[in-house]
Every structure is written in structure tokens, then in C-alpha cells.
N, C-alpha and C positions, 0 to 999 in steps of 0.2 A: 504494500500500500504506500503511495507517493504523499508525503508529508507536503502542505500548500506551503511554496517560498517565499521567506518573510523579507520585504524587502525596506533596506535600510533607510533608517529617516537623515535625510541630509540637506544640511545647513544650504541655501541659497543665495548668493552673491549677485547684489545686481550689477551690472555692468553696462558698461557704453558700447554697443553693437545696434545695428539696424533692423536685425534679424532674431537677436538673441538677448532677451527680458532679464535673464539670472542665471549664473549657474555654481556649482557646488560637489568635491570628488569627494567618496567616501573610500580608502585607501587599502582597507581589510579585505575591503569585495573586491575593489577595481573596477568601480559604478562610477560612472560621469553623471551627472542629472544636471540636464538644460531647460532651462523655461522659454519656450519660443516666444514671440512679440507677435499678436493678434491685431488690425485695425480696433480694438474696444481697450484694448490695454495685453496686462499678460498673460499669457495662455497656457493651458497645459504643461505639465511636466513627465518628461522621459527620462527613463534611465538610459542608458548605453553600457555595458558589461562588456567586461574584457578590458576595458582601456587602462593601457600603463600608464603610471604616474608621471612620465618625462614628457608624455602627449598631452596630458592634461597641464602639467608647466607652461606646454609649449604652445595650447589653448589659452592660459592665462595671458603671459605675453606676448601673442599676435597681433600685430598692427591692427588687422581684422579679424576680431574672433568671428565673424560671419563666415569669412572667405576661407580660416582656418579651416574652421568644420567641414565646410564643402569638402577640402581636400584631405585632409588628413583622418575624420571622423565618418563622414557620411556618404562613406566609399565603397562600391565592391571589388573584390578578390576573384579570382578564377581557382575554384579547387584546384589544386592539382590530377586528384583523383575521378572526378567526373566533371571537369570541366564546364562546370555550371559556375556562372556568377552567386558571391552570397556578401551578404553584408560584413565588413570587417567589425564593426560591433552591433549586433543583433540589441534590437532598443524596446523595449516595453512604456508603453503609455501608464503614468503611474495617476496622474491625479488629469479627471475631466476636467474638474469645476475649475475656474480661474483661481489661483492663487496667487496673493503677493508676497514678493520676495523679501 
């Protein structure tokens, strides 16, 4: 029987991005959580799993953390072994409601 996965509550940082409301790593899991920017305000929050700590540094100090993410976050890989595209960190929607950061 699969235990449901608790997933970590983590601190929110707002920042200066066009794209991107808050964000916040929790370092035990190697959870990113981003709060995207909605026309109404900010929007939702995703986790992303897997990501190393030295990409989320390198998240914090990007000229654009918008342009960051494109490239280094919210990117696909080609397996190797079946040569299908998949996401380099697989992201779960954690909170619908609008939260502020």
C-alpha cells in the first residue's frame, strides 16, 4: 500500500521577474516551488523535484529568473533509453487558490 506524499511546506520569496511572483528551495527534498504571476496578481504554486541546489543559486542570481527557468528548469531531456522527451524536473501543482508570498 503506497503511503500519500507529504509534501514540504516552503518559505516563499518574492522577487523581481515578469513571469515569476515568489519563489523558495527546500534542500532535504530538492523541491524548487515557484509562484507564477497571473494578470489578477499571484498565482499558483508548483513544486519542481529533483533540482540541485547550485541551479536553484543559479535561479536566484539570474539577470532573469524568467529567462532562467525557461532554460535551465522548464526543459526536456531525451531519455536515453526510449528516446522520448520528458521533463528535467517533473513539477506538481501544489496550491490552486492564489497565495501571497
Amino acid at each position: 500500500r503506497r503511503e500519500p506524499q507529504v509534501k514540504p511546506a516552503i518559505t516563499l520569496c518574492p522577487c523581481k521577474s515578469s513571469r515569476i511572483h515568489a519563489h523558495g528551495y527546500d534542500l532535504a527534498t530538492a523541491t524548487l516551488a515557484l509562484q507564477f504571476k497571473t494578470k489578477a496578481g499571484p498565482g499558483p504554486v508548483y513544486h519542481y523535484s529533483g533540482v540541485p541546489e547550485d541551479t536553484y543559486r543559479g535561479l536566484c542570481a539570474a539577470e532573469s529568473i524568467g529567462r532562467f527557468f525557461g532554460a535551465e528548469i522548464n526543459v526536456k531531456d531525451k531519455d536515453p533509453e526510449t528516446g522520448e522527451e520528458k521533463l528535467r524536473y517533473p513539477y506538481t501543482k501544489i496550491a490552486e487558490e492564489k497565495q501571497e508570498a
